[in-house]
N, C-alpha and C positions, 0 to 999 in steps of 0.2 A: 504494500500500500504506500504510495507518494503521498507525502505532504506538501501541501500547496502551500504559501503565507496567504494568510485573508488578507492582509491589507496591502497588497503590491502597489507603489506608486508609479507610472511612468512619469515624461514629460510634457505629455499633454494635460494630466491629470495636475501637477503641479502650476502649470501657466492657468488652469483655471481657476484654481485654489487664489493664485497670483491677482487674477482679475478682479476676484470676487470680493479679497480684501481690500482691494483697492479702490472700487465701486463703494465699499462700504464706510471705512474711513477715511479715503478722500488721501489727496497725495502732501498735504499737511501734518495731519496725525500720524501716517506710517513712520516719519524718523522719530518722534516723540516715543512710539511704543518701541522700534528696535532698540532705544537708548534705554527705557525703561526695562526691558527682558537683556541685557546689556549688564545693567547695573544689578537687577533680582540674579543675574549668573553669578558675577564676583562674589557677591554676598554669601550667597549659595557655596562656593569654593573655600570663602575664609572660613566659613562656618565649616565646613569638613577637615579644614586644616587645624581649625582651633579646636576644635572634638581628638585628632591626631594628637597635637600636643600634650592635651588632658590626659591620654590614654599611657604616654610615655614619662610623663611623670609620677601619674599612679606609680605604675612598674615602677621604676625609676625608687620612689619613695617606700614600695611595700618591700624590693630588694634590698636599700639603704635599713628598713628596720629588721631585715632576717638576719642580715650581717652582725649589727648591734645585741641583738638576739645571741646570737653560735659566739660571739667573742666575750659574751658577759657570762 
């Protein structure tokens, strides 16, 4: 049995997609919103890096007290 993807996009399907938003908000609002899903991505990215960080001082700090722990 083949598995299809349900959601295949070609490139006609995309330039419609293209038209549609563009008919809807006007060639004004499209940089406004690319700037705004632009700025929610960065956001998006520090906030995985600062969750990373968190995770490595955990460690970081529960190894610092096993150590303390085995020398005392």
């Amino acid at each position: 049995m083949t598995f299809l993807p349900l959601f295949t996009m070609g490139p006609l399907e995309w330039v419609i997609i293209g038209v549609v938003v563009l008919l809807v908000l006007g060639p004004t609002q499209i940089p406004k919103l690319a700037k705004m899903f632009g700025k929610a991505s960065k956001k998006f990215k520090e906030g995985l890096e600062d969750e990373d960080e968190k995770e490595e001082k955990k460690s970081s700090v529960k190894k610092a007290n096993a150590d303390d722990a085995d020398e005392a």
